[in-house]
GUMI-529762 format. One record per residue (C-alpha): x, y, z; residue in three letters. Coordinates in nm, 4 decimals. Layout:
<pts>
<c1: X; c2: Y; c3: Z; code: Ala>
...
</pts>
This chain:
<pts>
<c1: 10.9876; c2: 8.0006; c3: 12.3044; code: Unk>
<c1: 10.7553; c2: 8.3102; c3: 12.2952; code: Unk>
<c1: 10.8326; c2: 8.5032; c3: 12.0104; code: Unk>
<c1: 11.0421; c2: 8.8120; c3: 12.0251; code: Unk>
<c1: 11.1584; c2: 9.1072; c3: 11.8042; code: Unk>
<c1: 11.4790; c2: 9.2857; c3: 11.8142; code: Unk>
<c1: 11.4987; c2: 9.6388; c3: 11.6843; code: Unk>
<c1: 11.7308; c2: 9.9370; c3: 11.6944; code: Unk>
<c1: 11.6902; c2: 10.1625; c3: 11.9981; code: Unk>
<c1: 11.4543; c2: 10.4794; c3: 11.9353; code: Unk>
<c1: 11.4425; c2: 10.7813; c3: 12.0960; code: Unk>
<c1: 11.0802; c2: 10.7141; c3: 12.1805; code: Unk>
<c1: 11.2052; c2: 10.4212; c3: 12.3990; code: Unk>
<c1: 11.3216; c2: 10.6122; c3: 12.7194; code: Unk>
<c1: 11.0218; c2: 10.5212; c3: 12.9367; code: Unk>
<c1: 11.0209; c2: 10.1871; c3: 12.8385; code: Unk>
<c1: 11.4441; c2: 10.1937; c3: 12.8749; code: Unk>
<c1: 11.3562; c2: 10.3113; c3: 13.2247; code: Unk>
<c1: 11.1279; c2: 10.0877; c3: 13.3208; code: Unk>
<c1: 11.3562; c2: 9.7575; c3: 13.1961; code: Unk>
<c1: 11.6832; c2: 9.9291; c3: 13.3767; code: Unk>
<c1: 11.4845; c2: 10.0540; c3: 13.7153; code: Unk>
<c1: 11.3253; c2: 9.6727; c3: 13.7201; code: Unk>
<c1: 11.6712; c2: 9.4957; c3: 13.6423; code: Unk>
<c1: 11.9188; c2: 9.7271; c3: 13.7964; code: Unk>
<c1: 12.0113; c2: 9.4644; c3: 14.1087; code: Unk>
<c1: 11.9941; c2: 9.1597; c3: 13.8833; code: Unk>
<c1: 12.2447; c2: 9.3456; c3: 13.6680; code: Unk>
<c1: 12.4638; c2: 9.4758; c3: 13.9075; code: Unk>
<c1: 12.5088; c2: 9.1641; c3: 14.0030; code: Unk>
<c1: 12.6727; c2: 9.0349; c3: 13.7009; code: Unk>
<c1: 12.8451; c2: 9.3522; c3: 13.5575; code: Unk>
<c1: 12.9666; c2: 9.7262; c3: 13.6770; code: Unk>
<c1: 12.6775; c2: 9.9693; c3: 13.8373; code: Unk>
<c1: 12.5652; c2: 10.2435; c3: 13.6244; code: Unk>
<c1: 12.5610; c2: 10.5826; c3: 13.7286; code: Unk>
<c1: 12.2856; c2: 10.6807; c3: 13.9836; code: Unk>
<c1: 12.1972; c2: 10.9757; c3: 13.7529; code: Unk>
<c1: 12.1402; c2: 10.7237; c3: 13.5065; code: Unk>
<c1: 11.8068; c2: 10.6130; c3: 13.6874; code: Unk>
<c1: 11.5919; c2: 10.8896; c3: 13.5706; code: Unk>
<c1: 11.3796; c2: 10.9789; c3: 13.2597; code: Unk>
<c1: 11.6243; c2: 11.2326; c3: 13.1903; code: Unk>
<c1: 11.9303; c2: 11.0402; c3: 13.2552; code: Unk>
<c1: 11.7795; c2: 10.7651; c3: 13.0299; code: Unk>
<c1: 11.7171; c2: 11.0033; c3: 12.7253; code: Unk>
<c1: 12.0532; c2: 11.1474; c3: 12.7496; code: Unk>
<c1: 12.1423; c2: 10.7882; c3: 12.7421; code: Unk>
<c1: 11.9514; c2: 10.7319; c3: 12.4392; code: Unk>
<c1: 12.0679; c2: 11.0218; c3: 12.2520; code: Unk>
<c1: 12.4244; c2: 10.9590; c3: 12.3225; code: Unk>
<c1: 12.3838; c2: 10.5610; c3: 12.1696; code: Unk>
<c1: 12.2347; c2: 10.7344; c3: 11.8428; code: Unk>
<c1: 12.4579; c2: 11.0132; c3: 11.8375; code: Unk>
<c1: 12.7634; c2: 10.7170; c3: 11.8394; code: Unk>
<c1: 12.5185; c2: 10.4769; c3: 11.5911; code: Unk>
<c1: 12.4831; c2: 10.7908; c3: 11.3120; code: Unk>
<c1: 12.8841; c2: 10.8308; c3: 11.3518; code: Unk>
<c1: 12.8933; c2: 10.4237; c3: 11.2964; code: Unk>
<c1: 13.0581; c2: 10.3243; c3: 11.6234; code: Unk>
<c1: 12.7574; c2: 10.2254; c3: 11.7916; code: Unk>
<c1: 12.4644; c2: 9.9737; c3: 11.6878; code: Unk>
<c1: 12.1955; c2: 9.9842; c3: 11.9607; code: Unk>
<c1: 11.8767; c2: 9.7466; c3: 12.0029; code: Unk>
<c1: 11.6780; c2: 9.5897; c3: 12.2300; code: Unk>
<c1: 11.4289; c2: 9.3452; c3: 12.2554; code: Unk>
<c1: 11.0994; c2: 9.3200; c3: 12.2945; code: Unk>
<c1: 10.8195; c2: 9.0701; c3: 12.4003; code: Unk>
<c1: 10.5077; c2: 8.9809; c3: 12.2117; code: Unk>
<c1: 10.3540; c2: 9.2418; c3: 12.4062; code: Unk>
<c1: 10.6237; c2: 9.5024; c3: 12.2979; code: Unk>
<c1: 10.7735; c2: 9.5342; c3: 12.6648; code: Unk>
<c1: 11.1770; c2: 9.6143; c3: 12.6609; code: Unk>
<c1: 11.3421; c2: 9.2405; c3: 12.7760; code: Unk>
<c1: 11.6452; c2: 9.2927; c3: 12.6335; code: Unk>
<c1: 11.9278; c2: 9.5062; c3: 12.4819; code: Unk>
<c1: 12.2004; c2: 9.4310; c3: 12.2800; code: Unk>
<c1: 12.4466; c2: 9.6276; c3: 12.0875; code: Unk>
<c1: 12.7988; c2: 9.6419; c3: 11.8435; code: Unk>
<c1: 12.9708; c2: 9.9168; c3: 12.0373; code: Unk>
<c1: 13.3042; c2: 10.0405; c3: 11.9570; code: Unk>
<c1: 13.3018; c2: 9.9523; c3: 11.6371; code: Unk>
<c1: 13.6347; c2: 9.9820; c3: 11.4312; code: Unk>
<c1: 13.5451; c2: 9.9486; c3: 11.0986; code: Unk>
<c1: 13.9029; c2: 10.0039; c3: 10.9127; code: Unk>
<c1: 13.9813; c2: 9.6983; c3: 11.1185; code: Unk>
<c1: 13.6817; c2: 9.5296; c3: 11.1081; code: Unk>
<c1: 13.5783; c2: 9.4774; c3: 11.5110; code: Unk>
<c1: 13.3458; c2: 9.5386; c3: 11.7306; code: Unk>
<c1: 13.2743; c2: 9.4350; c3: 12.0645; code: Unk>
<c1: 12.9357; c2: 9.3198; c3: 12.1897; code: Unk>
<c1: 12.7296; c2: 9.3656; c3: 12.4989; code: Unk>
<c1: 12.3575; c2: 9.2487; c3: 12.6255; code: Unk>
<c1: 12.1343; c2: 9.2638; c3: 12.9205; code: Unk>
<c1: 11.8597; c2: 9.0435; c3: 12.9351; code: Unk>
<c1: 11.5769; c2: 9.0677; c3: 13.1924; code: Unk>
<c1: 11.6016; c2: 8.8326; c3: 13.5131; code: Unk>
<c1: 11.2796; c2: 8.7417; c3: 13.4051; code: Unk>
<c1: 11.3036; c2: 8.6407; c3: 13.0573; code: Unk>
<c1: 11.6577; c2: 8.4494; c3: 13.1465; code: Unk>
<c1: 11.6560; c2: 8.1011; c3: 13.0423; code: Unk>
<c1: 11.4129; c2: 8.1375; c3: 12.7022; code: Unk>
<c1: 11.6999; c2: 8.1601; c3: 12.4726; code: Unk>
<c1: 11.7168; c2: 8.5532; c3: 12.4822; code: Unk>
<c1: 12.1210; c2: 8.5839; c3: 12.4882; code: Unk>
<c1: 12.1801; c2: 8.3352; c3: 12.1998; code: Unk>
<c1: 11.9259; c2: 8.5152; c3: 12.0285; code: Unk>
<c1: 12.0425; c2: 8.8850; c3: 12.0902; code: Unk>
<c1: 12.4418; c2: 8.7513; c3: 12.0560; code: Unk>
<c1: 12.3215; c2: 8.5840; c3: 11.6809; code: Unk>
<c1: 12.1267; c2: 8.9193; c3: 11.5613; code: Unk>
<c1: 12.4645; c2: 9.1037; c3: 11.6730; code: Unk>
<c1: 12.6482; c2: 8.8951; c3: 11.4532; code: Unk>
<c1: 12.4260; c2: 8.8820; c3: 11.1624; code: Unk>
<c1: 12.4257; c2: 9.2702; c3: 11.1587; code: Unk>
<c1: 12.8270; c2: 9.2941; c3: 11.2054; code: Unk>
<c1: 12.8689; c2: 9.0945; c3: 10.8870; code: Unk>
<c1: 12.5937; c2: 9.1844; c3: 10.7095; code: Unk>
<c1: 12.5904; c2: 9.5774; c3: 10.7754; code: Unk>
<c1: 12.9195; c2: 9.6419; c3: 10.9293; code: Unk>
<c1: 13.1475; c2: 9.4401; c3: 10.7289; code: Unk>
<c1: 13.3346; c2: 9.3107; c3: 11.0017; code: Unk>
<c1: 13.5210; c2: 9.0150; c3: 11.0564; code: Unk>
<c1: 13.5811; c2: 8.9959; c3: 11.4629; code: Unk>
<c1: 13.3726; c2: 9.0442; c3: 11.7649; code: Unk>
<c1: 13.4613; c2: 9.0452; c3: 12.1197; code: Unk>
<c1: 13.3361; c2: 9.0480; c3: 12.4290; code: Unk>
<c1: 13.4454; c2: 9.0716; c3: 12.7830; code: Unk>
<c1: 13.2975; c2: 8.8509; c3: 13.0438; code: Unk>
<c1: 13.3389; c2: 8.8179; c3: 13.4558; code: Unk>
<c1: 13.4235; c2: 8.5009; c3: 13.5612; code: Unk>
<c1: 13.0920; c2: 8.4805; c3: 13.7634; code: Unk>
<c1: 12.8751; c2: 8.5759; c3: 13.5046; code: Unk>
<c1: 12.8416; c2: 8.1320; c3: 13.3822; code: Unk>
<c1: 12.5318; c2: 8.2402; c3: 13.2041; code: Unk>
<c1: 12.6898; c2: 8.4799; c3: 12.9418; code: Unk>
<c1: 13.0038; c2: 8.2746; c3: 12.9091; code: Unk>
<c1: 12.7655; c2: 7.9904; c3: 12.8012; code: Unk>
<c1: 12.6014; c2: 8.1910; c3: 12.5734; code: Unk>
<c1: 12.8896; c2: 8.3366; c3: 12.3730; code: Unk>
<c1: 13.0397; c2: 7.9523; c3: 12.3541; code: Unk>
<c1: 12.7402; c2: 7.8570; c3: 12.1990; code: Unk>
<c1: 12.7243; c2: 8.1257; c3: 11.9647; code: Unk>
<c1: 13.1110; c2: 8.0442; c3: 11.8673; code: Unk>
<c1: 13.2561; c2: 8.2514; c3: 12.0520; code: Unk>
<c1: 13.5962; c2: 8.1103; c3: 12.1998; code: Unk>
<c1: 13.8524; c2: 8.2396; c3: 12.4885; code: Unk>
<c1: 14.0838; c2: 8.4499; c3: 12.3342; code: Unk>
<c1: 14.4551; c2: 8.6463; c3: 12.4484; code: Unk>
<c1: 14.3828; c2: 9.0194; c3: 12.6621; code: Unk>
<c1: 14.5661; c2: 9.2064; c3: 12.4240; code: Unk>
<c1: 14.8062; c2: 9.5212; c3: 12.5554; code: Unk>
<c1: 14.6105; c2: 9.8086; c3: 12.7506; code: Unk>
<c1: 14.2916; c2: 9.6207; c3: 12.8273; code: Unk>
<c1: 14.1987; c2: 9.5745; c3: 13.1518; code: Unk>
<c1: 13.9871; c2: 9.2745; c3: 13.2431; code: Unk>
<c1: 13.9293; c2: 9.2541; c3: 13.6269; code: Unk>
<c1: 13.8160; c2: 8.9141; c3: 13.7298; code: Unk>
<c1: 13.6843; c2: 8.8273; c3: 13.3724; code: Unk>
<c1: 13.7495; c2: 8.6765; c3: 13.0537; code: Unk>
<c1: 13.8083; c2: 8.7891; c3: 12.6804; code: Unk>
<c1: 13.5812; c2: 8.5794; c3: 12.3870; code: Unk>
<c1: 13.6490; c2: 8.6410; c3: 12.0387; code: Unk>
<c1: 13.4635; c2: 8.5100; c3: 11.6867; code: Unk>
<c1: 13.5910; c2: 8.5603; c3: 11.4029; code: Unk>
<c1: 13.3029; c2: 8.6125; c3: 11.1048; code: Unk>
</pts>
């Protein structure tokens, strides 16, 4: 495996942000919801930015992404909606169609739940999945992540809900 580094999002990372989104964006919408066309824009990425580290300073948001050896954006992962009095968070990732198959998910989904135990505190992580999307259901398996009960109020079209407890 090439080696890799996961860090926290930056506000310096918008044209790089771009860049990995504009590249990916049919890859990714064909596994999970579109984004906003507005999104698709230096400006729409910074506001995208700012809003993730506006949520991360209020601790309900963890942001990162990951980066090849030559410090190009493959990756993003993040804790979002974290509830610390109850100790949850979910997770999400995106990893480039090009950098699928090294090991990227596993390694984004165990750096997620290194820094919810270790920094957070908390003791469950979810994570919605469609049923189409085999790759990321393998990946949170293999991380320990097992099917769990939709709970009241959540709405999971065509997908799945995987829970670990830490």
């Amino acid at each position: 495996m090439k080696p890799f580094r996961i860090r926290e999002l930056e506000s310096t990372d918008a044209q790089a942000l771009l860049a990995f989104e504009i590249h990916n964006r049919e890859w990714f919408e064909s596994q999970i919801d579109p984004r906003d066309p507005a999104f698709y824009s230096l400006t729409g990425v910074a506001d995208h930015i700012d809003s993730y580290l506006a949520d991360f300073a209020e601790g309900a948001w963890h942001p990162f992404v990951i980066e090849d050896s030559s410090g190009r954006i493959v990756g993003r992962a993040n804790l979002k909606s974290i509830h610390s009095p109850h100790g949850c968070a979910e997770v999400g990732y995106r990893i480039d169609q090009r950098a699928c198959g090294q090991g990227l998910a596993t390694l984004a989904l165990k750096h997620l739940i290194e820094a919810a135990r270790m920094r957070w505190k908390l003791t469950q992580l979810v994570a919605y999945v469609y049923e189409s999307n085999v790759g990321s259901r393998k990946g949170l398996e293999r991380c320990g992540f097992v099917p769990g009960a939709v709970s009241d109020g959540e709405d999971i079209e065509s997908g799945s809900r995987f829970v670990l407890s830490i």
